[in-house]
PDB file of N, CA, C and O in Angstrom:
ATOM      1  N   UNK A   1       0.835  -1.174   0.000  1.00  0.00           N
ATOM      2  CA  UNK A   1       0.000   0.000   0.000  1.00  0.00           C
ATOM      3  C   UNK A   1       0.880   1.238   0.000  1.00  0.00           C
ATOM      4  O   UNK A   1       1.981   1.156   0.545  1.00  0.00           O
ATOM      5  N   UNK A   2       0.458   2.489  -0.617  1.00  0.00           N
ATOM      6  CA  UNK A   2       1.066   3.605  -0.241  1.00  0.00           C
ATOM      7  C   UNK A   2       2.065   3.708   0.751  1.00  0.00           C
ATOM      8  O   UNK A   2       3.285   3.598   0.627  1.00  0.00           O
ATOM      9  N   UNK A   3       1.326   3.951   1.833  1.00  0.00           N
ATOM     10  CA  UNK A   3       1.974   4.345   3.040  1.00  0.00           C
ATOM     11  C   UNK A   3       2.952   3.096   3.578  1.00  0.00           C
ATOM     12  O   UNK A   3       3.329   3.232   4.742  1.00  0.00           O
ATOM     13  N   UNK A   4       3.365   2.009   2.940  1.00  0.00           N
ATOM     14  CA  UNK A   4       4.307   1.312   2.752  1.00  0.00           C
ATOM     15  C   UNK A   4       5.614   1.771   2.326  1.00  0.00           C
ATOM     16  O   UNK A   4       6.711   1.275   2.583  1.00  0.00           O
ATOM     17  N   UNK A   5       5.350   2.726   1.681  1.00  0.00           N
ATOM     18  CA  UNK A   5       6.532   3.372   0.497  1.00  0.00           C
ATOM     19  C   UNK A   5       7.616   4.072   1.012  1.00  0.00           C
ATOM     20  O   UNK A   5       8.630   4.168   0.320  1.00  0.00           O
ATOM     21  N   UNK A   6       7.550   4.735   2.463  1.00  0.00           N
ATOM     22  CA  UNK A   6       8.165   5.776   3.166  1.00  0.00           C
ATOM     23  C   UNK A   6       7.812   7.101   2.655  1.00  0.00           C
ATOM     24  O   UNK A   6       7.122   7.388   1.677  1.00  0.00           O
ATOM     25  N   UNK A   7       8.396   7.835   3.475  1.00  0.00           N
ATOM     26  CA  UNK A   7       8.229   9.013   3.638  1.00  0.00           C
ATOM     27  C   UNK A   7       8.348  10.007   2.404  1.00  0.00           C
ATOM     28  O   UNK A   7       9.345   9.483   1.909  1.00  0.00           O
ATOM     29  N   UNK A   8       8.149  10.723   1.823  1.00  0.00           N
ATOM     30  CA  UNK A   8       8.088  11.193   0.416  1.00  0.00           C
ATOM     31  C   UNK A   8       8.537  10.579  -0.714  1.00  0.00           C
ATOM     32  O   UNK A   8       9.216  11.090  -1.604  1.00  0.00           O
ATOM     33  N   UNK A   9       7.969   9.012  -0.614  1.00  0.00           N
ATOM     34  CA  UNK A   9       7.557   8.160  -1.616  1.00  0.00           C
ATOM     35  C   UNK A   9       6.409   7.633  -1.535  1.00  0.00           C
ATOM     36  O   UNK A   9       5.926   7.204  -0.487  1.00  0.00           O
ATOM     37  N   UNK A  10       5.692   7.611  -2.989  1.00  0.00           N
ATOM     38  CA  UNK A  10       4.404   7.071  -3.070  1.00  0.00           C
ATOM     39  C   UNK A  10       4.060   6.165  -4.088  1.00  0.00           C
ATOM     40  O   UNK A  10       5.073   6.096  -4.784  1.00  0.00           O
ATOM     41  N   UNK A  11       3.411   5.613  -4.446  1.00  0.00           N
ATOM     42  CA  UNK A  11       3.221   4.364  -5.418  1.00  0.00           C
ATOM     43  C   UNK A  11       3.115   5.137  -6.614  1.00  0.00           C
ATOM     44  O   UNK A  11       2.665   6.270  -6.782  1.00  0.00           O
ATOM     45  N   UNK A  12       3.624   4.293  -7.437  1.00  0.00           N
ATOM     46  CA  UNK A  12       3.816   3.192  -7.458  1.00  0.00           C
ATOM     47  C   UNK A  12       5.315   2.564  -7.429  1.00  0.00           C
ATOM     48  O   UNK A  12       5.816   1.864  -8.308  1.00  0.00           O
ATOM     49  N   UNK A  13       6.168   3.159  -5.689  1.00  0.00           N
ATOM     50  CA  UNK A  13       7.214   2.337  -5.374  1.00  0.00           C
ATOM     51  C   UNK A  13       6.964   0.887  -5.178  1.00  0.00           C
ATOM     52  O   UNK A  13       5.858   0.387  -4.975  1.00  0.00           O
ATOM     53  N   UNK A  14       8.359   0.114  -5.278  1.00  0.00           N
ATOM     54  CA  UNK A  14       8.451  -1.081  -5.340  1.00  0.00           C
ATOM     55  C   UNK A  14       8.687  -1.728  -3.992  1.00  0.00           C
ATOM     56  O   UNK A  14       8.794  -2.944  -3.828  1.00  0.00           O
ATOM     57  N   UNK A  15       8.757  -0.835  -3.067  1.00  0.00           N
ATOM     58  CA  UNK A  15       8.971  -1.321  -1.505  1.00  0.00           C
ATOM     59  C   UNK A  15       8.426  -2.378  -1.161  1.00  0.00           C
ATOM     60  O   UNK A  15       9.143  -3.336  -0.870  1.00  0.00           O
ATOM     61  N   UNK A  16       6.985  -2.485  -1.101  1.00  0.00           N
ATOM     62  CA  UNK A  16       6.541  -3.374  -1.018  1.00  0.00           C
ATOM     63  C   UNK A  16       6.609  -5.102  -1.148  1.00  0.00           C
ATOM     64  O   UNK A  16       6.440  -6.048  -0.378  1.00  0.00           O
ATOM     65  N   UNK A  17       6.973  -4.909  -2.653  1.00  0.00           N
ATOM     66  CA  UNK A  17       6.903  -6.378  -3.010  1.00  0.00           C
ATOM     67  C   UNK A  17       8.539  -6.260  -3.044  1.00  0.00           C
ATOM     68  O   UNK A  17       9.069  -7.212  -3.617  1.00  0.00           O
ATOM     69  N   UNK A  18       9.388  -5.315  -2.559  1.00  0.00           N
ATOM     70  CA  UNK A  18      10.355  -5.870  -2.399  1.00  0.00           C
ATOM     71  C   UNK A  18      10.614  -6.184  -1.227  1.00  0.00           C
ATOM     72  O   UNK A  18      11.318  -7.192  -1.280  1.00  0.00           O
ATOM     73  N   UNK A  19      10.377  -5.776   0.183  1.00  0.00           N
ATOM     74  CA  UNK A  19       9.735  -6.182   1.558  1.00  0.00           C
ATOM     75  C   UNK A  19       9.622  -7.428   1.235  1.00  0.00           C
ATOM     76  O   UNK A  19      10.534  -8.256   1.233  1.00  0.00           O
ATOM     77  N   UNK A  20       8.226  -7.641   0.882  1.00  0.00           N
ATOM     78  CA  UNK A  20       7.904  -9.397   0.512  1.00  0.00           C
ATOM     79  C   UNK A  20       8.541 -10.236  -0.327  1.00  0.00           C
ATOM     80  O   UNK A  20       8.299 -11.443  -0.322  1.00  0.00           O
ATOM     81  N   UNK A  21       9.385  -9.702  -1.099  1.00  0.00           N
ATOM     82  CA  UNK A  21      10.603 -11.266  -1.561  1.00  0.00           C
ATOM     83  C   UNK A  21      11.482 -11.240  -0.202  1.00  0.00           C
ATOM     84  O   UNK A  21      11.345 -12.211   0.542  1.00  0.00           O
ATOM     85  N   UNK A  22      12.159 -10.456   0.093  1.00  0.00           N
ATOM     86  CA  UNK A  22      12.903 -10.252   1.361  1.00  0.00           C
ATOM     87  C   UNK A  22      12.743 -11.206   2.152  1.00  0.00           C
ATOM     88  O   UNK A  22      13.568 -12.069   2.451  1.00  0.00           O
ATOM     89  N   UNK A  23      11.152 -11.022   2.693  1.00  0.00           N
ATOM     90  CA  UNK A  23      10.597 -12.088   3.620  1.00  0.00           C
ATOM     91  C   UNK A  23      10.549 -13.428   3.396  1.00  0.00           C
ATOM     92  O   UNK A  23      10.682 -14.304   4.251  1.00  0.00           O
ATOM     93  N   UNK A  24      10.296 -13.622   1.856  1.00  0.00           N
ATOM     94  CA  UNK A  24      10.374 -15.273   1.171  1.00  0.00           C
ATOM     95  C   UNK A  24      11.355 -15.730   0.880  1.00  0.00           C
ATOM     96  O   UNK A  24      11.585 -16.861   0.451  1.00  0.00           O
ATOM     97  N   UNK A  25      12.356 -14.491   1.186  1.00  0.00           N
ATOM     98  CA  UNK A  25      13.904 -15.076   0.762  1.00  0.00           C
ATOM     99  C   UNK A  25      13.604 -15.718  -0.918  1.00  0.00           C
ATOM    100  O   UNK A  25      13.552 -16.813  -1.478  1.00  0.00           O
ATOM    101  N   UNK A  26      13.498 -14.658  -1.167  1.00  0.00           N
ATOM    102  CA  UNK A  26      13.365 -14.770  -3.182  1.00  0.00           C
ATOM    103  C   UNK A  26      14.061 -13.849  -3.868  1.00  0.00           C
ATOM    104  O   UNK A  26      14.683 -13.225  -3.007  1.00  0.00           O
ATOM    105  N   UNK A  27      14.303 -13.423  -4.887  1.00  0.00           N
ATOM    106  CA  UNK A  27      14.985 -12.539  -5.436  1.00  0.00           C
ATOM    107  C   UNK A  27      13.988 -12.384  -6.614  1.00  0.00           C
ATOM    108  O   UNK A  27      13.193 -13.190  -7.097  1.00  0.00           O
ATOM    109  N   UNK A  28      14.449 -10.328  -7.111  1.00  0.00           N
ATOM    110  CA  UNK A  28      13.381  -9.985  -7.553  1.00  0.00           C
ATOM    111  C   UNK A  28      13.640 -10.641  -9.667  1.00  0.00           C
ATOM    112  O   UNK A  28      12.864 -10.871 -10.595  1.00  0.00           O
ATOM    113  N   UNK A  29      15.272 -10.685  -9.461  1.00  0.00           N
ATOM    114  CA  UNK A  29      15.452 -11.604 -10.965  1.00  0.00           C
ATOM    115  C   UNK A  29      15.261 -12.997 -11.163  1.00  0.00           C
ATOM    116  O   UNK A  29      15.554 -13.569 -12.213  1.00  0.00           O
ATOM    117  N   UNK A  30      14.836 -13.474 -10.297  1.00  0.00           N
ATOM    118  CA  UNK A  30      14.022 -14.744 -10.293  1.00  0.00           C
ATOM    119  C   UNK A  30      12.412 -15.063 -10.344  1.00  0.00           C
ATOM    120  O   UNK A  30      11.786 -16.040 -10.754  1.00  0.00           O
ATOM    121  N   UNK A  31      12.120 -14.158  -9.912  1.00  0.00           N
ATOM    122  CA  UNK A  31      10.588 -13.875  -9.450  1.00  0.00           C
ATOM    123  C   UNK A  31       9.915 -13.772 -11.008  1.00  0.00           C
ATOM    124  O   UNK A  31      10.191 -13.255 -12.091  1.00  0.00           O
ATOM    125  N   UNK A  32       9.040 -14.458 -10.509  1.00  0.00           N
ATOM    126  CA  UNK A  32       8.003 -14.048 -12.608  1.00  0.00           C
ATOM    127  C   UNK A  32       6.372 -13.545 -11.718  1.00  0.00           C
ATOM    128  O   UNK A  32       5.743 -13.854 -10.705  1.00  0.00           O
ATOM    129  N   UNK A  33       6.262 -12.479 -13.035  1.00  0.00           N
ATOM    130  CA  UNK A  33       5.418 -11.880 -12.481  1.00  0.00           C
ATOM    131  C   UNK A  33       4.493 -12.396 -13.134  1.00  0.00           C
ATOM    132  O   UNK A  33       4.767 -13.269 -13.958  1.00  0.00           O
ATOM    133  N   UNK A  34       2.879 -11.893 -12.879  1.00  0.00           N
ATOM    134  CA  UNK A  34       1.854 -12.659 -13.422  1.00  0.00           C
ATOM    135  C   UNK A  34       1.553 -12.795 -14.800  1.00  0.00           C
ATOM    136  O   UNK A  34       1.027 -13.700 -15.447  1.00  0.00           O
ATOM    137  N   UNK A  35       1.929 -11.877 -15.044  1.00  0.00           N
ATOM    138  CA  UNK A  35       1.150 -11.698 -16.884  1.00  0.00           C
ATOM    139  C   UNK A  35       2.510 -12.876 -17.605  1.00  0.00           C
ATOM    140  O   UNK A  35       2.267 -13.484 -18.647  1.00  0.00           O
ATOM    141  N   UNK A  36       3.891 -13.046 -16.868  1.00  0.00           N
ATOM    142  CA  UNK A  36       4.489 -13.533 -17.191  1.00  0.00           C
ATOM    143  C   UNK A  36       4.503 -15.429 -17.028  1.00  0.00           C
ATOM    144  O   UNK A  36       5.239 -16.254 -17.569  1.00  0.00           O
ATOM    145  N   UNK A  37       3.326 -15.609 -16.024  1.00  0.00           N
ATOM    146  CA  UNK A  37       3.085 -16.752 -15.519  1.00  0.00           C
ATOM    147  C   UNK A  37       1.701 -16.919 -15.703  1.00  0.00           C
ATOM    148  O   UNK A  37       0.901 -17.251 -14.828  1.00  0.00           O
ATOM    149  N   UNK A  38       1.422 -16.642 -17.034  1.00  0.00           N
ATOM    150  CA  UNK A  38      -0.028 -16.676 -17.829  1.00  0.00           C
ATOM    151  C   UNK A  38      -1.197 -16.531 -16.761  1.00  0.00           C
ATOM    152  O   UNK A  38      -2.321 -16.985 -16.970  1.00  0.00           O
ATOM    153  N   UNK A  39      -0.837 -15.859 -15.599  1.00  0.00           N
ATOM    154  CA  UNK A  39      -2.061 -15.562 -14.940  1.00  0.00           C
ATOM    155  C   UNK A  39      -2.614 -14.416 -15.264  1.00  0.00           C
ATOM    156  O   UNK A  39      -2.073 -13.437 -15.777  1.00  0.00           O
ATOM    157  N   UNK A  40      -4.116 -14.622 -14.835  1.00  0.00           N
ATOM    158  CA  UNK A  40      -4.689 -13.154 -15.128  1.00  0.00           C
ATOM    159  C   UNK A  40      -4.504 -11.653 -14.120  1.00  0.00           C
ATOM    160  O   UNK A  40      -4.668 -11.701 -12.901  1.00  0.00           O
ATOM    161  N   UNK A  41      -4.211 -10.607 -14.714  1.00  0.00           N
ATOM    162  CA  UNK A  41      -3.236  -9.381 -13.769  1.00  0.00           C
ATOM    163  C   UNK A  41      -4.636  -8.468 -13.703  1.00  0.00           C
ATOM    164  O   UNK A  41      -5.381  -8.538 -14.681  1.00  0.00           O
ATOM    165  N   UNK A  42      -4.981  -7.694 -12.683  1.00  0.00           N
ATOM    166  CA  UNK A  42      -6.475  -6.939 -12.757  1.00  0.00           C
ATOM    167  C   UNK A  42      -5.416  -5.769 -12.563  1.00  0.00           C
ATOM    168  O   UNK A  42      -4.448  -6.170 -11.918  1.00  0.00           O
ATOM    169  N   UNK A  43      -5.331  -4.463 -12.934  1.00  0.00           N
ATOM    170  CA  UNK A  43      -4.253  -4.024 -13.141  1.00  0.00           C
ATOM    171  C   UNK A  43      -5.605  -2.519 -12.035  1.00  0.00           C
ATOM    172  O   UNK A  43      -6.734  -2.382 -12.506  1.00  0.00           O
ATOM    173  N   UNK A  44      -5.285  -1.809 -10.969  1.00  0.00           N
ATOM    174  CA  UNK A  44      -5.960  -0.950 -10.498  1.00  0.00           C
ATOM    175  C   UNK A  44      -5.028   0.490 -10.584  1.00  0.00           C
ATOM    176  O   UNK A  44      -3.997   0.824 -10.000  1.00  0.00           O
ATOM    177  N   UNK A  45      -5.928   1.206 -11.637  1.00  0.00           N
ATOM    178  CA  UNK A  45      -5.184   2.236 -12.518  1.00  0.00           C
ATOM    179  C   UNK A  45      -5.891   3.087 -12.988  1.00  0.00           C
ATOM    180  O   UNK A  45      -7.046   2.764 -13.268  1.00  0.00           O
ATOM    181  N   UNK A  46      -5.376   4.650 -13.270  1.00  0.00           N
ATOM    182  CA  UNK A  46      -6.096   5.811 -13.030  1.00  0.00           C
ATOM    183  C   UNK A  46      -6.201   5.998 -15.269  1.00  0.00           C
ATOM    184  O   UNK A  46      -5.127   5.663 -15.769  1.00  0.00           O
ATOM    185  N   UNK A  47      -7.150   6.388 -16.204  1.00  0.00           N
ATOM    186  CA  UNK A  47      -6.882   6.667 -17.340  1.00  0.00           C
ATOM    187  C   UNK A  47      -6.135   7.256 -17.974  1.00  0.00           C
ATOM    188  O   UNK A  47      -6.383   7.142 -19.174  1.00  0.00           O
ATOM    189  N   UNK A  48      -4.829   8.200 -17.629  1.00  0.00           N
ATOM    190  CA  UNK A  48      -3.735   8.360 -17.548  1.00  0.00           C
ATOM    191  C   UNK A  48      -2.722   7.413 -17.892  1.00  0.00           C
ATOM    192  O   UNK A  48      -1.971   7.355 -18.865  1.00  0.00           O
ATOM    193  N   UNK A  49      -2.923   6.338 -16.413  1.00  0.00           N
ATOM    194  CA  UNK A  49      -2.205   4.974 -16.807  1.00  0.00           C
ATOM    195  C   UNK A  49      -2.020   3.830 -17.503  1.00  0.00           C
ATOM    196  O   UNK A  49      -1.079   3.038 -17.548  1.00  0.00           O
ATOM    197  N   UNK A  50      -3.603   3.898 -18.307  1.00  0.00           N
ATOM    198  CA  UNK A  50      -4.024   3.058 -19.106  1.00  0.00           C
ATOM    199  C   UNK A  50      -3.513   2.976 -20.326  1.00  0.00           C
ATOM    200  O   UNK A  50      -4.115   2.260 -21.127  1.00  0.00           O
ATOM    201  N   UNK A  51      -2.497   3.561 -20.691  1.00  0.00           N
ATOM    202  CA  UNK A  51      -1.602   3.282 -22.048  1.00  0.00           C
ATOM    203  C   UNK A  51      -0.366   2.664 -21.467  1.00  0.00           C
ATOM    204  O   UNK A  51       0.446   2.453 -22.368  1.00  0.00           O
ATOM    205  N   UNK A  52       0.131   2.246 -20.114  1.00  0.00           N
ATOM    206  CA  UNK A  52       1.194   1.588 -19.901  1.00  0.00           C
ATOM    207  C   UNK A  52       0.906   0.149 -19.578  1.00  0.00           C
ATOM    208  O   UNK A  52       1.502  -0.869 -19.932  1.00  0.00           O
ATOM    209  N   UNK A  53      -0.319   0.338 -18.701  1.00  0.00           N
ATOM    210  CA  UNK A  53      -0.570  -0.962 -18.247  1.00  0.00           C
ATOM    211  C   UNK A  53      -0.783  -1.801 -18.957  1.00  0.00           C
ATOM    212  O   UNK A  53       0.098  -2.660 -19.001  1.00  0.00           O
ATOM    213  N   UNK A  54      -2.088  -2.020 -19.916  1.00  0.00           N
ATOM    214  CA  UNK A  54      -2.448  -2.531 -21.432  1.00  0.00           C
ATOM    215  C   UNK A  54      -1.161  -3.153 -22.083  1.00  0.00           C
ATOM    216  O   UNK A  54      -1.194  -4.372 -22.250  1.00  0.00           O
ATOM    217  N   UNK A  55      -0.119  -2.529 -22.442  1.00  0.00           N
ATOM    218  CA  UNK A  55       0.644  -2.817 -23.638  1.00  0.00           C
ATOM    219  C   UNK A  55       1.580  -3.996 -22.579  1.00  0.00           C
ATOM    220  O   UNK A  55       2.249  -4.915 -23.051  1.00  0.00           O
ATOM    221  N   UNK A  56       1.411  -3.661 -20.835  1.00  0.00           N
ATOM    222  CA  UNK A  56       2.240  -4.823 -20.261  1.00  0.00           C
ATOM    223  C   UNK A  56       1.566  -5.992 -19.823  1.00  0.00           C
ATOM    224  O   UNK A  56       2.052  -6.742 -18.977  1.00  0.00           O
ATOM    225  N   UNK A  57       0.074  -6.244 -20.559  1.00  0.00           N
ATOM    226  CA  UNK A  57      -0.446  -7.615 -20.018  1.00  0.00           C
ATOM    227  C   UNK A  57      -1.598  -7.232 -19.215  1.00  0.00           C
ATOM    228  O   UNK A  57      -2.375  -8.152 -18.958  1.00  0.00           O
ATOM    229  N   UNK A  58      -1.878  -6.083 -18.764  1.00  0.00           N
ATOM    230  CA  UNK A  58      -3.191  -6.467 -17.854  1.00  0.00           C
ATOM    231  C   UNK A  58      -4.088  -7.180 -18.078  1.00  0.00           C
ATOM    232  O   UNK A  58      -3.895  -7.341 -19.283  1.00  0.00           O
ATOM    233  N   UNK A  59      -5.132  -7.874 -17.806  1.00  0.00           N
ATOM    234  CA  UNK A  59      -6.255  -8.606 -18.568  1.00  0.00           C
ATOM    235  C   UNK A  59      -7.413  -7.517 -18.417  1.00  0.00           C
ATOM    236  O   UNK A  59      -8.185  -7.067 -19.264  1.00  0.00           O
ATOM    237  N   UNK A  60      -7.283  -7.262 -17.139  1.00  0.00           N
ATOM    238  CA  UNK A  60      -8.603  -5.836 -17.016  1.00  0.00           C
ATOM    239  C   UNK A  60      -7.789  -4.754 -16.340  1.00  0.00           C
ATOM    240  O   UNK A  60      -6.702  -4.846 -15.768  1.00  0.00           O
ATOM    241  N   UNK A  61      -8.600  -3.670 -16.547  1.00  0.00           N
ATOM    242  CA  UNK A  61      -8.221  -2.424 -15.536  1.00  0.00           C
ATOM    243  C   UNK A  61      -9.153  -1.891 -14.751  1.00  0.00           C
ATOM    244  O   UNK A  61     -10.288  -2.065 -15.194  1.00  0.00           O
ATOM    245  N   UNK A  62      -9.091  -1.284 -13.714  1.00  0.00           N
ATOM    246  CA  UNK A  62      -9.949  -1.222 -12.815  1.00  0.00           C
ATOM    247  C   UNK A  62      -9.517   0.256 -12.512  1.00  0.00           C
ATOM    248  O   UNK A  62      -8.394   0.716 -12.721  1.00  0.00           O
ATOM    249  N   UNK A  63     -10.732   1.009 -11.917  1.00  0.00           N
ATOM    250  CA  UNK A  63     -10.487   2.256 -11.491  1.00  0.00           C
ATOM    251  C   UNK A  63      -9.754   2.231  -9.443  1.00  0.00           C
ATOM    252  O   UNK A  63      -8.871   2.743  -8.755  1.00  0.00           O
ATOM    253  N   UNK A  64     -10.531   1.575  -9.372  1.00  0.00           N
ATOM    254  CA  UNK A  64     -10.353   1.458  -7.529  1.00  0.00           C
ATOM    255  C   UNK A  64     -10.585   0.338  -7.431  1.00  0.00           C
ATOM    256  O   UNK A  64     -10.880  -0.208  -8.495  1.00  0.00           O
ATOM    257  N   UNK A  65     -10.577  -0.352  -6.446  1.00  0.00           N
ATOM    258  CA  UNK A  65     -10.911  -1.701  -5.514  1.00  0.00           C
ATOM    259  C   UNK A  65     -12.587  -1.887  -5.356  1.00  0.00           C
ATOM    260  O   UNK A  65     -13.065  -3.007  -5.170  1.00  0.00           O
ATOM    261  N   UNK A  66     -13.293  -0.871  -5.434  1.00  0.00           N
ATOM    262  CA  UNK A  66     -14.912  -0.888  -5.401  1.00  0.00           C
ATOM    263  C   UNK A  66     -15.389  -0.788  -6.989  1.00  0.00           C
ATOM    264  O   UNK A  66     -16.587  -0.795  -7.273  1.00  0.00           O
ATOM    265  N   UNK A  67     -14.555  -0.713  -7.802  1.00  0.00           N
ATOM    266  CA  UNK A  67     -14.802  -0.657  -9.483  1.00  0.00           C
ATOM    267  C   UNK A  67     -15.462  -2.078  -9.479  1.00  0.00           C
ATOM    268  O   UNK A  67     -14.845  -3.098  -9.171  1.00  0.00           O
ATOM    269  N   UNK A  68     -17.391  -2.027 -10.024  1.00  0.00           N
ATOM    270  CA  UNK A  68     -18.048  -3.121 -10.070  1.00  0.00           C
ATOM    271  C   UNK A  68     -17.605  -3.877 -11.182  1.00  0.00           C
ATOM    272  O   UNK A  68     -18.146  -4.978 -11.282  1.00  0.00           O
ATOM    273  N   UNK A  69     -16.937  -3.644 -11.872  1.00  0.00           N
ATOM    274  CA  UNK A  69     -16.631  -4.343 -13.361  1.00  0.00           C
ATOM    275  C   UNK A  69     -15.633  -5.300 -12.513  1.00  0.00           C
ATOM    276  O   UNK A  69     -15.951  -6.483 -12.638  1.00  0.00           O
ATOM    277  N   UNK A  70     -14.347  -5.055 -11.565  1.00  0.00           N
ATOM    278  CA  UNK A  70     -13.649  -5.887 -11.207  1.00  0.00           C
ATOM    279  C   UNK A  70     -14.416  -6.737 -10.247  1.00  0.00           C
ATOM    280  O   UNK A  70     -14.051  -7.912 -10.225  1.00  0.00           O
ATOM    281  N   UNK A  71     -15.699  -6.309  -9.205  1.00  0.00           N
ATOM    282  CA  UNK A  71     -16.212  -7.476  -8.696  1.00  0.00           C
ATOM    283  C   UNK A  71     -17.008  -8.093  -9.414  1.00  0.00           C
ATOM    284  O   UNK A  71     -17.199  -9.208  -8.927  1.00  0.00           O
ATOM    285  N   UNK A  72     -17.746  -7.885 -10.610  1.00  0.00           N
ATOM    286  CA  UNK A  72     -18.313  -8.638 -11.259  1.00  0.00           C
ATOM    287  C   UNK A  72     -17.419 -10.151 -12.131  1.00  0.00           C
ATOM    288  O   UNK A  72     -17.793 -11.278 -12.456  1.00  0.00           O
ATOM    289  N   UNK A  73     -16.406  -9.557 -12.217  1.00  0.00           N
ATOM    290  CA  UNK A  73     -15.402 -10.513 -12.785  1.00  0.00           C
ATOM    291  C   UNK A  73     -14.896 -11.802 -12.106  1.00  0.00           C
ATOM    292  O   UNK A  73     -14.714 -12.979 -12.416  1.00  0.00           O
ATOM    293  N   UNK A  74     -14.723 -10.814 -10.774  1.00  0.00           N
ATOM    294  CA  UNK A  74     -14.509 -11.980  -9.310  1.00  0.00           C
ATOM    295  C   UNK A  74     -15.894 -12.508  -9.304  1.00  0.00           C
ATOM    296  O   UNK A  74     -15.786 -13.614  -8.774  1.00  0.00           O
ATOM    297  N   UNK A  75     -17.208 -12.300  -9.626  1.00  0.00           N
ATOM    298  CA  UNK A  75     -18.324 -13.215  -8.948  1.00  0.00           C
ATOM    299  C   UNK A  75     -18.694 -14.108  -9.908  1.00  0.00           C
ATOM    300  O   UNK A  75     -19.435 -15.035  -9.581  1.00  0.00           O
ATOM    301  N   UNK A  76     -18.113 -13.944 -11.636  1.00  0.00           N
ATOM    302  CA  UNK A  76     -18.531 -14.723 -12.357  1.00  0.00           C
ATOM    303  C   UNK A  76     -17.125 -15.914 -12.323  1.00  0.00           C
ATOM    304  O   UNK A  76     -17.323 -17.061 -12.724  1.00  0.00           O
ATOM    305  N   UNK A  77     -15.940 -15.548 -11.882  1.00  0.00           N
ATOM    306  CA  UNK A  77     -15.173 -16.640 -12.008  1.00  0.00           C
ATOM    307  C   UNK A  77     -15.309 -17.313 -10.369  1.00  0.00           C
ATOM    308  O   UNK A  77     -15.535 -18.520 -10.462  1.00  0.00           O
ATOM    309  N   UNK A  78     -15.275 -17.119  -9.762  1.00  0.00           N
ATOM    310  CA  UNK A  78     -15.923 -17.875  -8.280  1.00  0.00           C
ATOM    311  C   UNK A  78     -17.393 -18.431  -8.742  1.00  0.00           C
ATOM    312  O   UNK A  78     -17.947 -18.841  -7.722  1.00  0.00           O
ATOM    313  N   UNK A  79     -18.202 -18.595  -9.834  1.00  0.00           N
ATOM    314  CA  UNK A  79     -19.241 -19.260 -10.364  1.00  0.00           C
ATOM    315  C   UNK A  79     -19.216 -20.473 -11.392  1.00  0.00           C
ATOM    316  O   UNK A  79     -20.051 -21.373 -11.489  1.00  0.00           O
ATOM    317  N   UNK A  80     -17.894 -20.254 -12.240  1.00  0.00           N
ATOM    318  CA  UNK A  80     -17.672 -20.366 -13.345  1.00  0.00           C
ATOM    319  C   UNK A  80     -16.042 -22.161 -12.533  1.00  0.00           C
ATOM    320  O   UNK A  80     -15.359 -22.786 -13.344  1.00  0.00           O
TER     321      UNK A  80
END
């Protein structure tokens, strides 16, 4: 999250998931990311961002975490 990032850094720093290889004792040139491990990536991104994300694999984009298009997606594959 944000406030993960420190102090006059804000996302989209990498602190985070670099924190969490840290913790798994993984490294980040080993690590495959999703779009790279044919999973599906819900990419949560402002229209601005939507010409970077797209061209790197997202499957959807989402405005926020309450964007119904991304829970609709979650309720038809938890059905499906």
């Amino acid at each position: 999250a944000g406030e993960d990032c420190g102090e006059g850094r804000s996302k989209p720093c990498p602190d985070p998931y670099l924190r969490a290889l840290a913790l798994l004792g993984a490294s980040a040139e080993r690590s495959v990311a999703g779009v790279a491990a044919g999973m599906p990536v819900v990419a949560i991104a402002s229209e601005s961002r939507e010409s970077k994300v797209v061209p790197a694999g997202a499957s959807m984009i989402a405005r926020d975490y309450r964007d119904a298009k991304l829970w609709a997606a979650l309720d038809a594959d938890a059905v499906a």
